[in-house]
matplotlib code that plots the C-alpha trace (Angstrom):
import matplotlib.pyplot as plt

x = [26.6, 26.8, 27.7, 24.9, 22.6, 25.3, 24.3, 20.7, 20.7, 22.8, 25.6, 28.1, 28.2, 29.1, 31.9, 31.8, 34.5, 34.2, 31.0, 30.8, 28.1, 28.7, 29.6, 26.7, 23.5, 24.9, 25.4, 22.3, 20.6, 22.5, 21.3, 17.8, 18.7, 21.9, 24.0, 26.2, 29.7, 30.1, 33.7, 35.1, 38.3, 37.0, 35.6, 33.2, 32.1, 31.4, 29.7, 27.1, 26.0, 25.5, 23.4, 21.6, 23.5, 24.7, 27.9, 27.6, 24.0, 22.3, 19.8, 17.8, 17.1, 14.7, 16.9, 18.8, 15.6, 15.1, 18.8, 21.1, 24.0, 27.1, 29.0, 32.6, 36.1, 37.9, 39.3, 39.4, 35.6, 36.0, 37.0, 33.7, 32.6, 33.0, 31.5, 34.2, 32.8, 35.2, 33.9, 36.4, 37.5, 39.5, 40.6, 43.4, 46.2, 47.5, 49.0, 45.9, 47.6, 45.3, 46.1, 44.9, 46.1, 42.7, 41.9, 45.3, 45.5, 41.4, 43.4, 45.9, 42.8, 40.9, 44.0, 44.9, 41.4, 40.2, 40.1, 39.6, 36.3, 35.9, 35.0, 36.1, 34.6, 35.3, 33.2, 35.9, 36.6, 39.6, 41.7, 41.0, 43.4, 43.5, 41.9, 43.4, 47.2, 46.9, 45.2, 44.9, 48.6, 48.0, 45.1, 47.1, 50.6, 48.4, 46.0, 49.2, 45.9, 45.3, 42.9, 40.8, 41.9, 41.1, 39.2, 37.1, 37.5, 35.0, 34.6, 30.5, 30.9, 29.2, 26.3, 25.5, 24.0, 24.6, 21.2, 18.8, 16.4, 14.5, 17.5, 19.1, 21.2, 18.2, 16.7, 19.9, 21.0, 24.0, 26.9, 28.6, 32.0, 34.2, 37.2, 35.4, 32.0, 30.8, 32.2, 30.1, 26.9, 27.4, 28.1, 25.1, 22.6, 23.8, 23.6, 20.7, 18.5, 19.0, 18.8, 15.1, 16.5, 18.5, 22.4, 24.5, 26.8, 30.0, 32.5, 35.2, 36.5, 38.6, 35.6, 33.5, 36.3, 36.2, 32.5, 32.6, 35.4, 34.0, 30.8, 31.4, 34.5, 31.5, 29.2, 32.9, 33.2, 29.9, 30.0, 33.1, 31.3, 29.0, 31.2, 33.6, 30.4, 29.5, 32.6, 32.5, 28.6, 29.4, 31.9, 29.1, 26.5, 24.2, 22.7, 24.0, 21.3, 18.5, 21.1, 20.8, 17.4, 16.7, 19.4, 17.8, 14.0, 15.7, 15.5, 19.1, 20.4, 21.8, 20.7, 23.5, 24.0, 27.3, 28.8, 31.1, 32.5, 33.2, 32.6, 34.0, 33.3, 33.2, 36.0, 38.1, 37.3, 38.9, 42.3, 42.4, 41.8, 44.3, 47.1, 46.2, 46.3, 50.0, 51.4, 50.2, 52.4, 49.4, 48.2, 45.1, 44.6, 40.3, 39.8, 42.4, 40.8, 37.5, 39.5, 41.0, 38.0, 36.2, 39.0, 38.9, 35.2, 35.7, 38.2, 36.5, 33.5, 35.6, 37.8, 34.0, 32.4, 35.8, 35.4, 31.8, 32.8, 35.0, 32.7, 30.6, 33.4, 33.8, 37.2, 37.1, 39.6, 36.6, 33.8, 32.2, 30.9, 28.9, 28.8, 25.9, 26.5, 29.8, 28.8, 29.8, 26.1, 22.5, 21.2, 23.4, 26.3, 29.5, 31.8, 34.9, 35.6, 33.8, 34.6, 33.0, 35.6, 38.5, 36.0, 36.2, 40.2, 40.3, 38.1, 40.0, 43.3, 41.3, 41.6, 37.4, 36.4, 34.0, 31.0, 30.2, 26.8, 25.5, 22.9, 23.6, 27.1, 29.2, 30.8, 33.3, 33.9, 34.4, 36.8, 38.9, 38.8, 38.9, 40.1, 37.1, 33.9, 30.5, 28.3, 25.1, 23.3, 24.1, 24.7, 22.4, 25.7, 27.0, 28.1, 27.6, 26.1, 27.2, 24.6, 26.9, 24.8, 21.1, 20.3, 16.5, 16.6, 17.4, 14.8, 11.9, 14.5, 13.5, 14.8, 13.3, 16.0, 18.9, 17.9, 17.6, 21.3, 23.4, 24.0, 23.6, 24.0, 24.0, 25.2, 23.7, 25.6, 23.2, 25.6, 22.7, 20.4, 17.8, 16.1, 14.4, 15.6, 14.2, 14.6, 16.7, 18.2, 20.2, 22.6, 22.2, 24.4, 24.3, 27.0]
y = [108.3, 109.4, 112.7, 113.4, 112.7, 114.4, 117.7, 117.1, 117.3, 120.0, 118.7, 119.0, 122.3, 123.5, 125.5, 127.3, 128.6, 131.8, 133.7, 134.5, 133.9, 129.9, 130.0, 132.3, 130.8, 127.6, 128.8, 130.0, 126.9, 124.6, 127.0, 126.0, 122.3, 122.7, 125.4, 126.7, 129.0, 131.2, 132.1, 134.7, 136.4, 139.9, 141.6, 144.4, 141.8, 139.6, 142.8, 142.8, 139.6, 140.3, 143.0, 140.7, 142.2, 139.6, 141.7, 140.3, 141.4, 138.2, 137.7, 139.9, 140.4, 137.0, 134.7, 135.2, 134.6, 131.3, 130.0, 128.8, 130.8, 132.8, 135.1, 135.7, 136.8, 134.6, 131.5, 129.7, 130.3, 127.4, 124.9, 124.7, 122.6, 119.3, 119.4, 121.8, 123.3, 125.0, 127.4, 129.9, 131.3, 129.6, 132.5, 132.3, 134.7, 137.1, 134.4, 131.9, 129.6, 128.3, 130.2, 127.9, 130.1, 131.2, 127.0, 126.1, 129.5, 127.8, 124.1, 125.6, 127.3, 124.2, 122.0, 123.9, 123.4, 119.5, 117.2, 113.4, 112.7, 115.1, 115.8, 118.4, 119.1, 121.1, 123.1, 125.7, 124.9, 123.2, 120.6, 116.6, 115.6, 118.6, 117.6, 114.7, 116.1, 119.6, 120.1, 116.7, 117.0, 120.5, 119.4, 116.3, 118.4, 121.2, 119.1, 115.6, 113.4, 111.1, 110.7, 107.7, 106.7, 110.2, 112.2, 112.4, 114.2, 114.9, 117.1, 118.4, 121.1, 124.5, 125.0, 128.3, 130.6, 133.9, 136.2, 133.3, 133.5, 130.0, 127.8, 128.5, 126.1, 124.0, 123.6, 122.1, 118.6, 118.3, 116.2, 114.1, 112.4, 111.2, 109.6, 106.1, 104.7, 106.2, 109.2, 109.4, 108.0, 110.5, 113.2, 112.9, 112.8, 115.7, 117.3, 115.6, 117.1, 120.3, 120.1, 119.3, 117.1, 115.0, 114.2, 112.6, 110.1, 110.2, 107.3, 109.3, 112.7, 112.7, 112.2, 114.9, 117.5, 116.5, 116.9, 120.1, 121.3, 120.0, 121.5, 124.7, 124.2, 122.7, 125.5, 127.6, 126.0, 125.8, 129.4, 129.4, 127.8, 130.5, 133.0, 131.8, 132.1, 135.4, 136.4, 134.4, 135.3, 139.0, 138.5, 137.5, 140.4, 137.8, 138.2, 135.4, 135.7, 134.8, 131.4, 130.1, 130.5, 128.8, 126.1, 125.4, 124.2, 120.8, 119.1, 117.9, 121.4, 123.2, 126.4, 128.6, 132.4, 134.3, 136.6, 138.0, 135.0, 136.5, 135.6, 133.3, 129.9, 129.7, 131.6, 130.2, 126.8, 125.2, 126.9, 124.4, 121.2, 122.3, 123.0, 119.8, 118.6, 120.5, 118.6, 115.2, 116.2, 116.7, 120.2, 120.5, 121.4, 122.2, 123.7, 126.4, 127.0, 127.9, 130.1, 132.0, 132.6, 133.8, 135.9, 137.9, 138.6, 142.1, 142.9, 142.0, 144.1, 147.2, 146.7, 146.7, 149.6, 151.5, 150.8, 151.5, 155.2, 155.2, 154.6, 157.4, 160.0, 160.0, 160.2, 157.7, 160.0, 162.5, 159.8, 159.2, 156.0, 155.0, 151.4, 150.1, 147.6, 146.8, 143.8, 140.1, 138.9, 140.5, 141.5, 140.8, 143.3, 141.4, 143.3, 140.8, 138.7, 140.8, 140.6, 144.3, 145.5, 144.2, 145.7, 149.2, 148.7, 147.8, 150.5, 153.3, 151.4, 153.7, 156.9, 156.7, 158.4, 156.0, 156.3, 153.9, 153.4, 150.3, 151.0, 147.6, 147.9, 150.0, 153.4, 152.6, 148.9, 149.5, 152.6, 150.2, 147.4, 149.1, 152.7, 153.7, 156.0, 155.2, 157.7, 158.1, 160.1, 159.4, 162.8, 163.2, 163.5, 159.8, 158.9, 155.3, 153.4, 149.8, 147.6, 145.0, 143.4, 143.1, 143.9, 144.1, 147.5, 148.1, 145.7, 149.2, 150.7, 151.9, 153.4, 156.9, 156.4, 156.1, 158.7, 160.9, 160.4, 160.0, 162.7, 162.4, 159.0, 157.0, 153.2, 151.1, 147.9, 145.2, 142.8, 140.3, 141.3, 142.8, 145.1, 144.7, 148.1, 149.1, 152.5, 154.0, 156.6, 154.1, 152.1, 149.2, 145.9, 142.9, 140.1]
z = [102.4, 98.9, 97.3, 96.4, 99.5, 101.5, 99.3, 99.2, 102.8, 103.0, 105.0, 102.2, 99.6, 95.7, 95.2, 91.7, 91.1, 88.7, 88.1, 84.7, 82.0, 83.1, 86.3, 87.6, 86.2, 87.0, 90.7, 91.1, 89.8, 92.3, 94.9, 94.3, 95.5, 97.5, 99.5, 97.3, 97.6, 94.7, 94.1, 92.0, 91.8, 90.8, 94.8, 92.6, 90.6, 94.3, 95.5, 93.2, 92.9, 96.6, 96.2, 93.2, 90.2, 87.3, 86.1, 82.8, 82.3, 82.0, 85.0, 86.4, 90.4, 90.3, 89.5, 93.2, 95.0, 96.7, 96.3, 99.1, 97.9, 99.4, 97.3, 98.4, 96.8, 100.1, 98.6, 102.4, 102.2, 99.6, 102.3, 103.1, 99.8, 98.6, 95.3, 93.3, 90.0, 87.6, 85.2, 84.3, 81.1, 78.4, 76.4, 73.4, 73.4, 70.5, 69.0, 69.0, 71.3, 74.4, 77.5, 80.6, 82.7, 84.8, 84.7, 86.1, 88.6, 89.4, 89.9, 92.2, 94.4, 94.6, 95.3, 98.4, 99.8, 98.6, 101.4, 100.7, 99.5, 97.3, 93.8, 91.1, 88.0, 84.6, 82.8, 80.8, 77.1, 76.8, 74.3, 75.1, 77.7, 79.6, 82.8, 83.4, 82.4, 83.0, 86.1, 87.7, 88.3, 90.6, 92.3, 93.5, 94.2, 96.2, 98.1, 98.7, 97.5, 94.6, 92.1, 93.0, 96.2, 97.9, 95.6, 92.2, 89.1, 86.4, 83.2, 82.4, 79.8, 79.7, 77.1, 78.0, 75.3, 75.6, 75.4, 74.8, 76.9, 75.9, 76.1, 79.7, 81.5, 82.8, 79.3, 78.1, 78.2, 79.9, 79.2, 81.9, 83.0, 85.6, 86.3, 87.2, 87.6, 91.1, 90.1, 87.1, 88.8, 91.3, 89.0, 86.8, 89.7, 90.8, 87.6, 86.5, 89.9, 88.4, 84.2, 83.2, 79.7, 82.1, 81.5, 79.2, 80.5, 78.1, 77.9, 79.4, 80.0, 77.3, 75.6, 77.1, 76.6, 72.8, 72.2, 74.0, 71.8, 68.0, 69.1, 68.3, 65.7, 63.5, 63.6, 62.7, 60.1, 58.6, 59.0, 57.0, 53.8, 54.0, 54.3, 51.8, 49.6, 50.1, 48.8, 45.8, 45.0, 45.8, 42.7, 40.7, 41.8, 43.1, 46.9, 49.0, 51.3, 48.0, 47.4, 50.8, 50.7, 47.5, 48.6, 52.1, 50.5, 50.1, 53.2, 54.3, 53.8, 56.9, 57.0, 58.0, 57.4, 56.9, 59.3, 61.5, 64.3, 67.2, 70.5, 73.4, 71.6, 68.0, 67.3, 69.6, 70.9, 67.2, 68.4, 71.4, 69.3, 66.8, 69.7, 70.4, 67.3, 66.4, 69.8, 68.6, 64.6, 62.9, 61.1, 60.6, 57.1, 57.3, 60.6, 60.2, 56.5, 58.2, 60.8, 58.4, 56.2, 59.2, 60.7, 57.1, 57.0, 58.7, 56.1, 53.4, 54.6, 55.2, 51.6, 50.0, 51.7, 50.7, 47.1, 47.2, 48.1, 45.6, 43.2, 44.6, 44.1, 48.0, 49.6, 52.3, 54.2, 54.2, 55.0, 58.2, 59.0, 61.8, 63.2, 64.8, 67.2, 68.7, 71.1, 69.9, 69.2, 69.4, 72.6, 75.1, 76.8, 76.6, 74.1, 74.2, 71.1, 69.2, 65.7, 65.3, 66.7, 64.0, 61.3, 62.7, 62.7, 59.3, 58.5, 60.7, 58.4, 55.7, 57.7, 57.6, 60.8, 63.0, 65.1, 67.1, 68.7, 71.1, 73.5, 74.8, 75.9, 78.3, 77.3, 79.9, 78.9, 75.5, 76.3, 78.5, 75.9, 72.5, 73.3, 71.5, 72.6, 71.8, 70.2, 72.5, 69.7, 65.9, 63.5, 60.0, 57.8, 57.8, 54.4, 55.1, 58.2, 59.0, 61.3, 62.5, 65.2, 65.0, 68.7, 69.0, 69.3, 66.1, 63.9, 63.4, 61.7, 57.7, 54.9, 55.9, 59.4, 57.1, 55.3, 58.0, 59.8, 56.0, 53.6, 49.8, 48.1, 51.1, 51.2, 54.4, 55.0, 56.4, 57.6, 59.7, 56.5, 59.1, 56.6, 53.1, 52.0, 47.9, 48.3, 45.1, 47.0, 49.5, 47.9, 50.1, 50.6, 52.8, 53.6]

ax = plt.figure().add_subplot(projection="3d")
ax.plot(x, y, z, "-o")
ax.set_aspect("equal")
plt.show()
């Protein structure tokens, strides 16, 4: 009986391991098809998806009904599967260098539990080669198997998007691999019963694992250009916004905006293929341009509000700015990666003092994070205000709002360019 028929009929389960803004929906969706274990590390995190809480703040209550799902913290509950799912993080330390440390600590789990039979599959972020070098070797050490003979081995990576809630994990084709041909028939039928576009079956994993990776290390660097233009056309007094949108009537133009790149995927997915790239003697000369570009936005915006004080005769030792929006994109609650929070660094480098106010993240995350406190209710005596995320919430905002939290001669910074401000009191700027 195959893999899949064995699931179908419930006489085998998926074990996901970690239950983040991958892991989770992905759980979930399995569980509408096949009995599913949920692992995570984190036990609060376990208790409320039990009690039909997403931690990350991406489902609601509905999306646990009708699923064949058990949550648990207990890594022997994972003895019970036979379909393994990875889906941790793949995070990059201080440094920039890949730390595959939760993926290798999730190999060692699912190497003391894999019996013969078996599959395992990827979903984290990581450098071509990885599966098969880094973790192939624990899963065979922990579990005394090998590859092929006793078990199966896969990579399908994650194409989750973070607060958007048209394209969800079902909406989105799906690419596939595996370590031989049954593994990847296998594989993309059991992927393929879930995800309505169906399933891309990739050459190999090495394959997979690159697609996955240049993915997002395009959209970095497209971002880059854009960026890199903002600072030039800022130079030149001339709104970079106005340029793009003159550029992008011809038809092969790609219509990017500039930005701050924070997040857990474009700003750091392009460090893995360049580790990669450094361990193979080759230094990537265009990727790390684009990284650098991007990783200078938020002082760029801070060394321009800062002379735009100046020029107003205020002491930016004396200003207070407040900072609207500290997540790392629109609309959703996560606050790591975020890019917001190097511009308030650079701008407290200034001595300005900061408020910071996002009704979409947690006081108490962003206190344990950052060491900073949000501002549940903005002042009237700002002498700027920066909007750095445009959360939904903040789109009925007008001129006669600014107004009314900044003193005299107040400068908005639209990063996002939400607003069409014309009002010749506000001194108003956009990236």
């Amino acid at each position: 009986m195959s893999m899949y028929e064995r699931l179908i009929k419930k006489e085998a389960s998926i074990g996901v391991i970690g239950l983040g803004y991958v892991g989770l929906p992905l759980a979930l969706e399995f569980g509408r098809k096949f009995k599913v274990i949920g692992f995570d590390i984190s036990e609060p995190r376990v208790q409320l998806m039990q009690d039909k809480i997403d931690p990350s703040d991406e489902l609601d209550s509905s999306a646990f009904e009708e699923t064949d799902i058990t949550f648990t913290s207990d890594p022997e509950r994972l003895r019970e599967a036979s379909f393994y799912v990875v889906a941790v993080p793949t995070p990059v330390d201080e440094s920039r260098t890949p730390n595959l440390n939760p993926v290798l600590s999730a190999s060692h789990t699912v190497g003391k539990v894999l019996g013969k039979g078996d599959y395992v599959i990827y979903e984290s972020t990581v450098y071509p080669g990885c599966t098969e070098e880094d973790c192939l070797p624990i899963l065979e050490e922990e579990s005394g198997l090998k590859l092929g003979e006793d078990f199966k081995l896969g990579y399908s990576p994650e194409r989750i998007n973070p607060g958007d809630k048209e394209r969800t994990v079902t909406k989105i084709l799906k690419i596939v691999s595996g370590s031989d041909a049954e593994a990847l028939d296998q594989i993309a039928e059991i992927y393929g019963a879930i995800i309505e576009p169906g399933v891309y079956r990739a050459e190999s994993i090495r394959v997979a694992e690159a697609a996955k990776v240049i993915e997002n290390t395009q959209r970095d660097l497209n971002i880059s250009f854009v960026n890199e233009l903002a600072i030039i056309f800022d130079r030149m007094g001339i709104n970079t916004r106005q340029v793009l949108a003159a550029a992008g009537t011809k038809w092969n133009f790609l219509k990017y905006q500039p930005g701050l790149v924070g997040g857990h995927c474009i700003g750091v997915d392009p460090y893995y293929l360049v580790h990669k790239a450094k361990e193979l003697g080759y230094d990537p000369q265009v990727i790390l341009s684009g990284r650098r570009v991007n990783d200078g936005i938020p002082a760029f915006i801070a060394k321009k509000l800062v002379q735009m004080l100046l020029k107003k005769s205020k002491n930016p030792n004396h200003c207070k700015v407040a900072v609207l929006g500290v997540t790392f994109k629109e609309n959703v609650s996560d606050i790591r990666n975020s890019k917001v929070a190097d511009l308030i660094e650079e701008l407290m480098q200034y001595a300005i003092h900061v408020h910071i106010h996002d009704p979409y993240a947690s006081p108490n995350e962003v206190s344990k994070e950052y060491k900073y406190s949000l501002t549940a209710k903005l002042d009237d005596d700002y002498d700027a205000v920066i909007v750095a995320v445009n959360h939904a919430l903040y789109e009925g905002y007008d001129a006669a709002f600014f107004k009314s939290i900044m003193k005299e001669s107040p400068i908005l910074f639209d990063i996002k360019s939400m607003y069409k401000i014309e009002d010749p009191e506000i001194t108003y700027w956009s990236l």
